[in-house]
C-alpha positions, -999 to +999 in steps of 0.1 A: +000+000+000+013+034-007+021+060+018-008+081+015-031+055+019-012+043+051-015+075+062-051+079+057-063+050+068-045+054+106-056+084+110-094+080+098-093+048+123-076+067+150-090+102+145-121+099+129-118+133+113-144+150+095-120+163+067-083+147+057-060+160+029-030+140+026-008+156+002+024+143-007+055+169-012+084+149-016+087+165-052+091+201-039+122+188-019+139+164-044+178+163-041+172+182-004+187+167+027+164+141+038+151+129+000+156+095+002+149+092-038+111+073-025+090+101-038+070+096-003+097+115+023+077+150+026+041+154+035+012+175+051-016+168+068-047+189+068-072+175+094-103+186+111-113+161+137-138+168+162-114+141+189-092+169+185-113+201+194-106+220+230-069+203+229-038+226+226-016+227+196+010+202+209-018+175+220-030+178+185+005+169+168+010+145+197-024+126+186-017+127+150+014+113+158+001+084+182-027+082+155+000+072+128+024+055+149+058+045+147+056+023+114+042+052+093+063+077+117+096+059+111+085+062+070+087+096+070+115+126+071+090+154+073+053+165+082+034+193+086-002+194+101-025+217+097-058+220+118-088+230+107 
């Protein structure tokens, strides 16, 4: 299974969100430090999840993060999330 789909599917079973964009931008960092030549080393997140709402910024990125744990975690060299 690819990446994206990986990441989609742990975080619709851990999050349950209510919008997910998974957008993959390895391309816009191709021969940068960290490129491991995959095509799937850089990505962003945009989630609105309602498991999410009244925490701070930090518990947010901490459940993402415990949402995708450390298989999908370990895969990647960069993400950016951004709540909606």
């Amino acid at each position: 299974m690819a990446l994206d789909a990986d990441i989609r599917d742990a975080l619709t079973r851990g999050l349950s969100p209510e919008h997910l964009e998974v957008i993959n931008e390895s391309h816009l960092h191709a021969g940068h430090s960290g490129d491991d030549g995959s095509g799937e080393s850089h990505w962003q997140v945009v989630i609105g999840a309602a498991s999410l709402d009244g925490k701070s910024r930090l518990a947010k990125h901490r459940a993402v993060h415990d949402a995708l744990g450390p298989d999908i975690i370990d895969r990647l060299h960069a993400l950016a999330i951004t709540f909606r």
